[in-house]
C-alpha positions in Angstrom: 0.0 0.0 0.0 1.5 3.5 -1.0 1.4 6.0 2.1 -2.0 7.7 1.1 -3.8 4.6 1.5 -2.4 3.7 5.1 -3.0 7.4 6.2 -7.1 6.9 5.0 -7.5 3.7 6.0 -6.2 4.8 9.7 -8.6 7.7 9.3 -11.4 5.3 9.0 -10.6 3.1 11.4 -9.6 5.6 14.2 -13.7 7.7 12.7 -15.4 4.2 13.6 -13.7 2.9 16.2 -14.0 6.4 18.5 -17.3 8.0 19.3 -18.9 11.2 17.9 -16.9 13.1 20.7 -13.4 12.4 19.6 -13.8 13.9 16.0 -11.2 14.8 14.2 -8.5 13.8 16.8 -10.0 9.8 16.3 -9.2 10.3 12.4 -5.5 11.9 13.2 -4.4 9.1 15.5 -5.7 6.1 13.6 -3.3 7.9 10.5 -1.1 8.4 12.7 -1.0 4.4 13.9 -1.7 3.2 10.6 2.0 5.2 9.1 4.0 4.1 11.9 4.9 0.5 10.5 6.0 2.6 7.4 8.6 4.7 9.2 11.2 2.3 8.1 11.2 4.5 4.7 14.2 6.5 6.3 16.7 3.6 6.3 16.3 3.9 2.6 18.4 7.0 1.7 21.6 4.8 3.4 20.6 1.7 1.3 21.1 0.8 -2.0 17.7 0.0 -3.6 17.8 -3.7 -3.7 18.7 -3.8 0.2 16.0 -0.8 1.1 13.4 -3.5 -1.0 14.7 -6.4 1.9 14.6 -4.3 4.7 11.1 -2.4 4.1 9.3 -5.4 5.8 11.9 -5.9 8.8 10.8 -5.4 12.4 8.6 -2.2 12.1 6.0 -4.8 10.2 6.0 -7.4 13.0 4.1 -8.3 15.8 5.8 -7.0 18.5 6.9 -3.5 17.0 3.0 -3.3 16.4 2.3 -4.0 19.9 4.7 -2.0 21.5 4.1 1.1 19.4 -0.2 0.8 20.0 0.9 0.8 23.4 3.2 3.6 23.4 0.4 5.9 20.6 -2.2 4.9 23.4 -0.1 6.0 26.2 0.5 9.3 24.5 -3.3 10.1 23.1 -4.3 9.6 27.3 -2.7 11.8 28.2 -3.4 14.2 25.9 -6.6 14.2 25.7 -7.9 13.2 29.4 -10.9 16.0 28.9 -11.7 15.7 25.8 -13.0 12.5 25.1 -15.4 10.0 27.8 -13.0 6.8 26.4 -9.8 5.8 28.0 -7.2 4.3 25.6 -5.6 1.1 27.5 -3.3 -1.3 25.9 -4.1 -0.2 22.7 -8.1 -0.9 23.2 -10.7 1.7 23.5 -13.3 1.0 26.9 -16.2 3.2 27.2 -17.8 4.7 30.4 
């Protein structure tokens, strides 16, 4: 998937998964989850092409780099938004009041 698609499908997912309440913010963390795998684009400019191509997939598209970062992104959007929402983001879940 190119980086458009991962930023809208984030979107969506953040949109349904979040209530009415979260708005915007729902749609610019589930981007923001959904482009983190990618990040791995950076080794790329120290790589020669057919390396990059081997690398892309490494350990920012596995299992425990997903689970780690959800738990770190959820960490962070608590925090930040304590008031603004009536969900608490725990262990990268989403429990309602």
């Amino acid at each position: 998937m190119d980086s458009v698609t991962h930023i809208v499908l984030g979107a969506c997912v953040g949109e349904v998964l979040m209530d009415k309440k979260a708005g915007r913010k729902a749609m610019l963390w589930g981007a923001l989850a959904q482009s983190v795998p990618d990040i791995d684009f950076l080794n790329g400019a120290w790589m020669p092409l057919t390396k990059e191509l081997m690398a892309h997939r490494g350990i920012t598209h596995s299992f425990l780099f997903t689970f780690l970062s959800s738990l770190f992104l959820a960490l962070v959007a608590s925090r930040l938004h304590k008031k603004g929402c009536n969900q608490h983001v725990k262990m990268g879940f989403i429990f309602s009041h």
